[in-house]
LUMLO-189579 format. One record per residue (C-alpha): x, y negated, z; residue in three letters. Coordinates in steps of 0.05 Angstrom, whole numbers, padded with zeros to 5 digits, m for minus. Last residue first. Example, Ala and Ser with C-alpha at 12.3 -4.5 7.8 and 13.67 -1.06 7.14 Angstrom:
LUMLO-189579
    east   north      up  resn
   00273   00021   00143   SER
   00246   00090   00156   ALA
***
This chain:
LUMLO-189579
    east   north      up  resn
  m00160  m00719   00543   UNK
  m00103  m00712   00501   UNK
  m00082  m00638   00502   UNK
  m00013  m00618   00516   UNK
   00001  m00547   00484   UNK
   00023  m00494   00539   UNK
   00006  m00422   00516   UNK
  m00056  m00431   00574   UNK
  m00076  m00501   00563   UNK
  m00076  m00479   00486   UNK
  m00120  m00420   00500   UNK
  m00172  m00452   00558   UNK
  m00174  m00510   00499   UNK
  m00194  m00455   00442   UNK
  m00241  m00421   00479   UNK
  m00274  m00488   00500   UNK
  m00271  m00516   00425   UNK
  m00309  m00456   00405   UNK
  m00372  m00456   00450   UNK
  m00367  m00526   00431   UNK
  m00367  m00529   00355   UNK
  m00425  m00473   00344   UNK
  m00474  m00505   00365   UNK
  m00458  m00565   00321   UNK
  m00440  m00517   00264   UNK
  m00506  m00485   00276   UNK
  m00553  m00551   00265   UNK
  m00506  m00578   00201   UNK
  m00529  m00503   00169   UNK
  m00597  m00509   00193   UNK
  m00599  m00579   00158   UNK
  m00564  m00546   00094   UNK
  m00615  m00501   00088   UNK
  m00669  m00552   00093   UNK
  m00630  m00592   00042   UNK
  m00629  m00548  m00005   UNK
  m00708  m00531  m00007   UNK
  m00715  m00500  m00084   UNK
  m00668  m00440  m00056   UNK
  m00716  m00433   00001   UNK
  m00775  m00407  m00037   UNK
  m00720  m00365  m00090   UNK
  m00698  m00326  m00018   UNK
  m00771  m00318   00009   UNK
  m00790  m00286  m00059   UNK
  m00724  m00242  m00065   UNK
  m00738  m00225   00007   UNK
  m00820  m00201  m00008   UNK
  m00790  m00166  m00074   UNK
  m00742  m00122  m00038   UNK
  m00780  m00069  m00018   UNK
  m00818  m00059  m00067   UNK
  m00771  m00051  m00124   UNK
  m00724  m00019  m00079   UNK
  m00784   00042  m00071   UNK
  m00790   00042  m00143   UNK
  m00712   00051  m00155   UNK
  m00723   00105  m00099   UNK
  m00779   00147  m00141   UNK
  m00761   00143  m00213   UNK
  m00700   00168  m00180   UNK
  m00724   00226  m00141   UNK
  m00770   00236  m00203   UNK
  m00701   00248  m00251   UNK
  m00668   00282  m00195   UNK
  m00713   00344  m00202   UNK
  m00767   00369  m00159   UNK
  m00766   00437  m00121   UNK
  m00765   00409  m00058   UNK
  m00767   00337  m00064   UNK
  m00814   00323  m00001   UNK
  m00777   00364   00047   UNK
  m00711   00334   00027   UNK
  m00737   00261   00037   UNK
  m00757   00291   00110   UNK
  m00692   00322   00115   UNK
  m00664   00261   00114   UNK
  m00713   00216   00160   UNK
  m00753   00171   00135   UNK
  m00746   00103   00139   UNK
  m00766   00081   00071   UNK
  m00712   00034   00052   UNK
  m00657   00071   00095   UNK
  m00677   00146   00081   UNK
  m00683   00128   00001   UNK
  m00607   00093   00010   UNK
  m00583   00154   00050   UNK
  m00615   00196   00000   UNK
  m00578   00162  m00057   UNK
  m00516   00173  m00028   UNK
  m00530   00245  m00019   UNK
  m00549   00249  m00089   UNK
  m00471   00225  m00116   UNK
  m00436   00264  m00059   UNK
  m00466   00329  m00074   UNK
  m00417   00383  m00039   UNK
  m00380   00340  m00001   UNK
  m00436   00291   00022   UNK
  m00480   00345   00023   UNK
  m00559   00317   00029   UNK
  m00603   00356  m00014   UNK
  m00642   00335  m00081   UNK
  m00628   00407  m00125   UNK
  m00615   00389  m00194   UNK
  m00548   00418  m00208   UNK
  m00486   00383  m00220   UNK
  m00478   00316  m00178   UNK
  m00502   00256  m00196   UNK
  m00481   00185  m00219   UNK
  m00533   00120  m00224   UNK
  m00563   00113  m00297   UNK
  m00631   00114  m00268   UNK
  m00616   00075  m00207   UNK
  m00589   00025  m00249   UNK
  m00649   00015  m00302   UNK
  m00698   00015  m00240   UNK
  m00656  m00037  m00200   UNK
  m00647  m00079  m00273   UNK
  m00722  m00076  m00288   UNK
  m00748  m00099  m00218   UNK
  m00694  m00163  m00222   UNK
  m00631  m00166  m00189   UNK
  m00634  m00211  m00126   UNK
  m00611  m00161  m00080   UNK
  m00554  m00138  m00121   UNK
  m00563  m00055  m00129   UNK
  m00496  m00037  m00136   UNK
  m00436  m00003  m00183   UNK
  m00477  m00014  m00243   UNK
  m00440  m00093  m00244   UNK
  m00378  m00065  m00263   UNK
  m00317  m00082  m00246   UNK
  m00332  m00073  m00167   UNK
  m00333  m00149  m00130   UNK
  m00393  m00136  m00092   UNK
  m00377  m00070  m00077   UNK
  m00411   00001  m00057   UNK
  m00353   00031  m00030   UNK
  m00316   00088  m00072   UNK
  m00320   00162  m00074   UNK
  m00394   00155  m00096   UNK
  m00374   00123  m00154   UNK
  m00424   00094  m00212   UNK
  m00480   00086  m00169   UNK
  m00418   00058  m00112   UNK
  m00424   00085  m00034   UNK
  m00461   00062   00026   UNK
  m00424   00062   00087   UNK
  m00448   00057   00162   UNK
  m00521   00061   00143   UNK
  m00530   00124   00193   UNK
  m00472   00105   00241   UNK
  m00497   00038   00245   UNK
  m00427   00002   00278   UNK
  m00416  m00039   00332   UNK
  m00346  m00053   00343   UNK
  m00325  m00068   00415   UNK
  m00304  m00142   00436   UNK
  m00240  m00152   00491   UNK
  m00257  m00216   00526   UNK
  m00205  m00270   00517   UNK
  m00175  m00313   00562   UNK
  m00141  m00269   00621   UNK
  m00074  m00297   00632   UNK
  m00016  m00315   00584   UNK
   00025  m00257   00574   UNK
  m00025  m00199   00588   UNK
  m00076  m00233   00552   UNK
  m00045  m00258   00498   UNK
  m00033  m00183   00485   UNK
  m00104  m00153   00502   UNK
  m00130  m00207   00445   UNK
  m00082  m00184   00399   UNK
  m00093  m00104   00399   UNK
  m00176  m00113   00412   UNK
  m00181  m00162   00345   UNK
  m00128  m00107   00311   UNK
  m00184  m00062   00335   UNK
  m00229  m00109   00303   UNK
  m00189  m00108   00234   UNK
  m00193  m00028   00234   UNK
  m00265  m00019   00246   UNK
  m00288  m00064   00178   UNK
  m00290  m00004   00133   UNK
  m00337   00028   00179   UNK
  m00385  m00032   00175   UNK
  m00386  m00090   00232   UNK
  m00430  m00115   00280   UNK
  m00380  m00147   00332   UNK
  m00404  m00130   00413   UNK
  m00391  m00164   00472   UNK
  m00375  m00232   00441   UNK
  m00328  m00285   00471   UNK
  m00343  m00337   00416   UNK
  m00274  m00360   00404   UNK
  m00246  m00283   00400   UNK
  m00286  m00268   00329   UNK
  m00270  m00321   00288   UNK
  m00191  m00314   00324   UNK
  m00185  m00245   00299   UNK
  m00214  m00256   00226   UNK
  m00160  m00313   00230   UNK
  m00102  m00262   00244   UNK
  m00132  m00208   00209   UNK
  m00125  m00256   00145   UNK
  m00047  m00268   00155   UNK
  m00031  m00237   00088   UNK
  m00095  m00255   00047   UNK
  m00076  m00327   00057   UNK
   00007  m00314   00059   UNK
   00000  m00288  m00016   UNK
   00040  m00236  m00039   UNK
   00056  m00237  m00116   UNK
   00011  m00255  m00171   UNK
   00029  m00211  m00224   UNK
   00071  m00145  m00192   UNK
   00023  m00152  m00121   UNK
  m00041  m00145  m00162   UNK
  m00055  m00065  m00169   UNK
  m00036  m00061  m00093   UNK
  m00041  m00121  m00075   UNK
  m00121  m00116  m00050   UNK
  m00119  m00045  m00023   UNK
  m00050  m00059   00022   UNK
  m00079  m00118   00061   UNK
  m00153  m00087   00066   UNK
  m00109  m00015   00104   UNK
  m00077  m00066   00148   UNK
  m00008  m00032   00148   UNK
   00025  m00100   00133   UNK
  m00006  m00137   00188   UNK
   00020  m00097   00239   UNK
   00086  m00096   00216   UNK
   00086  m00172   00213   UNK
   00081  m00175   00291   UNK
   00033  m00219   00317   UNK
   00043  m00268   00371   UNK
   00050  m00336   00338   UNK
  m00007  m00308   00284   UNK
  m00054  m00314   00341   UNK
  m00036  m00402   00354   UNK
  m00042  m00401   00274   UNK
  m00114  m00370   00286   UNK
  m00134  m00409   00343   UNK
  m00131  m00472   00299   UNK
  m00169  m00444   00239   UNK
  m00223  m00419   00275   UNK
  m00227  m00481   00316   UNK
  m00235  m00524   00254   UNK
  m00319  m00508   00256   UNK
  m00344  m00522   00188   UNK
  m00302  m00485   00158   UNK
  m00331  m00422   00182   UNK
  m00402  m00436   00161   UNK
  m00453  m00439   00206   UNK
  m00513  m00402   00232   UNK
  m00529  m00395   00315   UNK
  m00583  m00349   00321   UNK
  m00650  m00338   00353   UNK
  m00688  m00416   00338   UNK
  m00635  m00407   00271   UNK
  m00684  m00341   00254   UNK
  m00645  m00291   00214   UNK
  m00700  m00260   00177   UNK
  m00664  m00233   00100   UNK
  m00691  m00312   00070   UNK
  m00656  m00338   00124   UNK
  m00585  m00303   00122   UNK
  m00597  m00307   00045   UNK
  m00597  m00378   00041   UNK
  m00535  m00380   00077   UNK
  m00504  m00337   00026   UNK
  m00526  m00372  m00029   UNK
  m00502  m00439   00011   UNK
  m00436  m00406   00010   UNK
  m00443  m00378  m00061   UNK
  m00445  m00441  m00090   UNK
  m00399  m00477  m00061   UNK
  m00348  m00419  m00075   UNK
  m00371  m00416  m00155   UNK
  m00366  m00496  m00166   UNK
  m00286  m00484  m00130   UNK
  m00279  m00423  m00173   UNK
  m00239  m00375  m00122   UNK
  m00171  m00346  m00116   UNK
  m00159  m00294  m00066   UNK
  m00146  m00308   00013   UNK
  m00207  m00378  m00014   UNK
  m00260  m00325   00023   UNK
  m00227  m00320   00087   UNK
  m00244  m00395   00096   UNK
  m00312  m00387   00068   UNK
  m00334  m00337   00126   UNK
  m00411  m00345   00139   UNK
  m00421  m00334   00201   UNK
  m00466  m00309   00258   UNK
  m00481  m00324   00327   UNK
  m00533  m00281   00365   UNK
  m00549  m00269   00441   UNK
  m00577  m00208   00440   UNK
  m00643  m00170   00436   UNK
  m00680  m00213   00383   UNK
  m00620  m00235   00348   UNK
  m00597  m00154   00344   UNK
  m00644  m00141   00290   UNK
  m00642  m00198   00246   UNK
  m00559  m00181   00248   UNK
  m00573  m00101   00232   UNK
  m00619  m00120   00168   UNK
  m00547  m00171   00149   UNK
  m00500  m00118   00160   UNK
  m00491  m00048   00130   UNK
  m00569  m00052   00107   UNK
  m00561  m00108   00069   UNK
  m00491  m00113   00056   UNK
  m00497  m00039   00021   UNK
  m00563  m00065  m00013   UNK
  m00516  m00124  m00045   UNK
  m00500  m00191  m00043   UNK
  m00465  m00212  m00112   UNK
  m00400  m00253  m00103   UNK
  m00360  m00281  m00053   UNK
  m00389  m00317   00004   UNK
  m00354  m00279   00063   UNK
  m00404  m00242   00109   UNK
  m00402  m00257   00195   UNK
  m00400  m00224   00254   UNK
  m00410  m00242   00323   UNK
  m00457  m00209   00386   UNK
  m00469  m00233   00457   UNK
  m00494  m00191   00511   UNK
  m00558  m00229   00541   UNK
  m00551  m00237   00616   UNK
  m00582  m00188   00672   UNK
  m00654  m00215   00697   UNK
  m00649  m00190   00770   UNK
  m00719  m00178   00796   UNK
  m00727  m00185   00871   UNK
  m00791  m00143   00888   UNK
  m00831  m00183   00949   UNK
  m00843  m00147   01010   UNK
  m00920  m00135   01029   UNK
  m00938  m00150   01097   UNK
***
């Protein structure tokens, strides 16, 4: 008699992360973030965001804010996020987030917010004019609470982004202890390879959306003549040897990890095939390669710009998923620290 095999299917891990509308999206958000979220939706149980309420910690155009949310959304699709794979919403859509993250800033210490290294980048040309505000202040507080209401396993996040999940880790470990297990602990996922990509014009700084100039990144929607005009003009090193050394060639080794994560090959591959060829083909080269691939996105992305509503729908769709995963976290949490709740 033949024994049947038991097969145990084990349960989905869960992942969370989310992009703030502000600004250009870039190749570093790309392939920092948004290529690793269509990836993990088809091994993992997905739920991603699109932070507004984190947006409005610095002043924003109101016209500009709408408008970049559903840019951003738009982008989620247009990139392969799936809403059948992936719960999509925006933050402010769900008021748990906001809730859970005054009932976090009850138990955090200011100290700890103050050496957040975002906290300290963002005054510190700024603090003399505008002052401190409370907003940008308290953000790991509500980045913490985005995060904790969905229980995730793992948070896709870029290196620069580490330091406000351990503070997730720090806060969630001490409610906790006082209050009873609630929260499970997340670890940072982070894609070593693609983990940072620096500025064409800086390669000591982050590639940024909001960077003075706009030759600082590749914006995913710029056009073929603006990627190969900014690649061209991008910074190099002395010499004209194309080899990786981030502290000996900074500048080209950025530019290889951008050629290595566009064209999948590996390092020494790209290397291999530009020995004894100068920058100025490398470049030709890799603003040719963004050229490509990027055009099929930029063409799904201006498709569902023109269908508004259709995005919005998804949008309306993930928020109502979205709701009561949240609201559950949030009730076990308020029970927990005490709060009467009307049933």
């Amino acid at each position: 008699m033949q024994r049947g095999i038991l097969k145990i299917i084990m349960p989905k891990q869960r992942v969370f992360s989310g992009i703030q509308p502000s600004g250009n999206l870039h190749i570093g958000n790309y392939l920092g973030a948004i290529r690793q979220f269509v990836d993990l939706q088809k091994t993992h149980e997905a739920i991603y965001c699109i932070v507004d309420e984190h947006a409005i910690t610095v002043p924003q155009n109101p016209k500009e804010l709408s408008e970049n949310t559903l840019s951003t959304a738009t982008m989620y699709l247009a990139a392969g996020l799936d809403p059948k794979k992936s719960i999509i919403f925006v933050q402010s859509h769900v008021p748990a987030h906001t809730e859970l993250g005054w009932i976090l800033n009850t138990i955090t210490p200011m100290g700890e917010l103050e050496r957040m290294t975002q906290f300290k980048e963002k005054t510190k040309n700024g603090k003399k004019k505008t002052g401190i505000l409370a907003g940008l202040f308290n953000y790991p507080t509500l980045m913490a609470a985005d995060i904790l209401l969905y229980k995730p396993n793992l948070v896709p996040v870029g290196e620069d982004q580490v330091q406000h999940v351990e503070f997730t880790r720090m806060i969630a470990n001490k409610f906790n202890r006082s209050y009873g297990n609630t929260f499970i602990i997340p670890q940072p996922l982070i894609q070593k390879e693609v983990a940072r990509i620096m500025g064409l014009d800086d390669p000591a700084k982050k590639m940024s959306k909001s960077a003075p100039s706009p030759n600082n990144y590749i914006a995913l929607l710029d056009s073929p003549e603006k990627i190969q005009r900014k690649i061209k003009i991008a910074v190099t090193d002395s010499g004209k040897e194309v080899r990786f050394d981030k502290v000996k060639k900074p500048a080209i080794s950025n530019l290889i990890t951008i050629y290595s994560a566009f064209s999948g090959l590996s390092i020494s591959d790209i290397e291999k095939r530009y020995h004894k060829k100068g920058y100025r083909e490398f470049k030709e080269e890799l603003g040719e390669l963004l050229v490509e691939k990027l055009e099929p996105l930029q063409k799904k992305y201006h498709d569902l710009s023109r269908k508004k509503e259709h995005v919005l729908a998804i949008l309306r769709d993930g928020a109502g998923r979205a709701r009561p995963i949240a609201q559950k976290t949030l009730h076990d949490a308020k029970t927990k620290i005490g709060l009467v709740e009307l049933k």
